[in-house]
C-alpha positions in Angstrom: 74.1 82.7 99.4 74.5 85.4 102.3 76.7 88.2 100.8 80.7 88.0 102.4 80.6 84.2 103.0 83.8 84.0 100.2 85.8 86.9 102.4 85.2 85.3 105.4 86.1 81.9 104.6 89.4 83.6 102.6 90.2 85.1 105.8 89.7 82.1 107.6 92.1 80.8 105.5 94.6 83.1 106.0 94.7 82.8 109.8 94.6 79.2 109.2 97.9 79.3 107.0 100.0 81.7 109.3 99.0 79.3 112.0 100.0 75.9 110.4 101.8 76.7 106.8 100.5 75.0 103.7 102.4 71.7 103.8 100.8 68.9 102.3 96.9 70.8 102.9 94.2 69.2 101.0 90.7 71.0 100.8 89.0 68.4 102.2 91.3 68.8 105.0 90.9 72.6 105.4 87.2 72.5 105.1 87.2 70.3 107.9 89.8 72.2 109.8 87.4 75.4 109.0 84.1 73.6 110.1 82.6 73.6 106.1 82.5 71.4 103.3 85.0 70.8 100.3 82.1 71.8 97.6 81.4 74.8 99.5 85.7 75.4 98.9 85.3 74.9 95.0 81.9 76.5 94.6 84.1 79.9 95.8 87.8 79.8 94.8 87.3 76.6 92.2 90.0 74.4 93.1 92.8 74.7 95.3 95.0 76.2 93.4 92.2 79.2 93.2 91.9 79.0 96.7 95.6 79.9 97.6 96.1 82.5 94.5 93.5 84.1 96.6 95.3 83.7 99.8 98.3 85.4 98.3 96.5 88.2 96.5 94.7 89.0 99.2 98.4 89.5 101.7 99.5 91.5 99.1 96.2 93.7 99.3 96.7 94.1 103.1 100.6 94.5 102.4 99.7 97.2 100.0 96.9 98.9 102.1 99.4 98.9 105.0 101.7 100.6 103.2 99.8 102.8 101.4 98.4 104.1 104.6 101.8 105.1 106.5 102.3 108.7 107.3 105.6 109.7 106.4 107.5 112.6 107.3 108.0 115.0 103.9 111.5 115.3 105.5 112.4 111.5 105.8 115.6 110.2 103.3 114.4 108.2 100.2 116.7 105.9 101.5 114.8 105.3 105.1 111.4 105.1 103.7 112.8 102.0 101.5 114.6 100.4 104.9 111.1 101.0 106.5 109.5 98.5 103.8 111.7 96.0 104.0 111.7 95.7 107.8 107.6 94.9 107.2 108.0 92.9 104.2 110.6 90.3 105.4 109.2 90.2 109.1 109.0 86.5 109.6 105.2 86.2 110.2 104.9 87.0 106.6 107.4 84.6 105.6 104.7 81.4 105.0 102.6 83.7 102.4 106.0 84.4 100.9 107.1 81.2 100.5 103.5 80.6 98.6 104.1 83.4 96.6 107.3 82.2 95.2 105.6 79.3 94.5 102.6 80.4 92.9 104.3 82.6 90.9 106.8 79.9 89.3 104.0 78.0 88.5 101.9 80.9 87.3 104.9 82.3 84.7 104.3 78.4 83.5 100.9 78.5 82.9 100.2 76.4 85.5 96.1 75.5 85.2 94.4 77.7 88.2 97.5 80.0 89.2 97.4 82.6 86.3 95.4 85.1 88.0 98.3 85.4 90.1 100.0 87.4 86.9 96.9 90.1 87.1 98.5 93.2 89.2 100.9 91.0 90.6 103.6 93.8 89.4 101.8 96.8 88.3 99.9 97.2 91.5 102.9 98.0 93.3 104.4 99.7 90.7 101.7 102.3 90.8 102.0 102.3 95.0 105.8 103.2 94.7 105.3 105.5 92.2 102.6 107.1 94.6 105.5 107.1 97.0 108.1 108.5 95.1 105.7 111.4 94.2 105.1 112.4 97.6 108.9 112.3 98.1 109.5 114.7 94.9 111.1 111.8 92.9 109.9 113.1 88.8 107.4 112.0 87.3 110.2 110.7 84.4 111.8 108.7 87.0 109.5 107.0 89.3 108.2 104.3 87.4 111.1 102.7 86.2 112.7 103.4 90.2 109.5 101.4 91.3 110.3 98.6 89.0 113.6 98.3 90.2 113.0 98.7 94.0 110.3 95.9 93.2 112.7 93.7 91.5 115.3 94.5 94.5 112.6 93.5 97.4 111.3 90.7 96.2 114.7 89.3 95.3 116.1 89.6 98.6 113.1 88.0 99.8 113.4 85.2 98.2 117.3 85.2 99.0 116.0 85.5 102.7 113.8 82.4 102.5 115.9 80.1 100.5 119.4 81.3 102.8 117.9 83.0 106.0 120.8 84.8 105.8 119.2 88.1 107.7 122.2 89.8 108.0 123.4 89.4 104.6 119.8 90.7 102.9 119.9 93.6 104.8 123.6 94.6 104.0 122.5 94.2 100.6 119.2 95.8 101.2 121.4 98.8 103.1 123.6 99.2 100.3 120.4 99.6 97.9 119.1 102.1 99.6 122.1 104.0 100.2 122.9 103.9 96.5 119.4 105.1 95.0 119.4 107.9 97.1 122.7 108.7 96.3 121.6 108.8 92.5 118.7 111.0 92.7 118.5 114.2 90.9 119.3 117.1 93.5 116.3 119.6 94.6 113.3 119.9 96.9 111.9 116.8 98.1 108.3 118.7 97.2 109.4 120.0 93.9 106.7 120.7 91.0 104.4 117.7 90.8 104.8 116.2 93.9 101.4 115.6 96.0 101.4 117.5 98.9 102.9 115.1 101.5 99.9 115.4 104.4 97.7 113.2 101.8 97.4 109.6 102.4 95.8 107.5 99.3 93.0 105.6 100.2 93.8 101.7 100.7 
């Protein structure tokens, strides 16, 4: 089997859901919509449930990567690097993989057959991105997991409020008024106080 057949056909995949959404997609009916054939599907992601855990981990690996890789200013507020993630991460072209994740995840937390893998990383690998983050903002050590946690819990909480209201306006008030408040509560000092990286770094995607 020629080596990056499975990442291409996932990324077919992708394009194929931001184009058309997931509705009531069959495998049979995305191989043929992808020009290959159903075994070919299962003999790479297993069933379909595989197939769209995949789809989902891998938007959260670019949504990761992408964020990862922004340059920010050492002198930017706390508070505007958090408005600048949730600008990307409730941009409506991401709100179909979204929607898939919400559902993935209900049915992964019940042990749904072929959606656990969603549970691998699915909160510690962006924990350890904000905590990255934080650091390179000065936020201690002490402090920037459990802030990561929360700013998690926040995000994908107005997301979902998003989705299930569309109520833009209102998530971002609420969004506003988390951001304002966490940077309110930070301890006082340098934003590149002792064990902060030095800010000109950018972690590898």
């Amino acid at each position: 089997m020629p080596a990056g057949v499975r990442e291409e056909l996932l990324a077919r995949v992708v394009d194929r859901i931001a184009d058309q959404g997931v509705g009531a997609l069959s495998l049979r009916r995305l191989a043929a919509d992808l020009g290959t054939s159903h075994r070919m599907l299962i003999y790479h992601f297993g069933s379909k449930e595989g197939l769209l855990v995949e789809v989902v981990r891998e938007i959260e690996r670019r949504q990761r990567a992408a964020l990862a890789s922004l340059e920010f200013d050492p002198a930017t507020a706390p508070a505007d690097a958090i408005r600048s993630m949730w600008r990307r991460l409730a941009d409506p072209a991401l709100w179909p993989y979204e929607r898939l994740f919400f559902e993935l995840y209900g049915q992964a937390v019940q042990g749904y057959p072929g959606t656990t893998a969603l549970l691998e990383g699915v909160v510690d690998s962006w924990l350890d991105l904000n905590v990255e983050l934080a650091a390179r903002r000065g936020v201690p050590a002490e402090l920037a997991r459990t802030h990561a946690r929360l700013g998690l819990a926040v995000i994908r909480g107005l997301l979902l409020d998003l989705l299930a209201t569309g109520d833009r306006a209102g998530t971002d008030a609420a969004l506003e008024a988390f951001a304002a408040n966490y940077q309110a509560g930070l301890p006082s000092g340098p934003r590149d106080g002792a064990g902060a990286r030095p800010t000109g770094r950018t972690p590898p995607p």
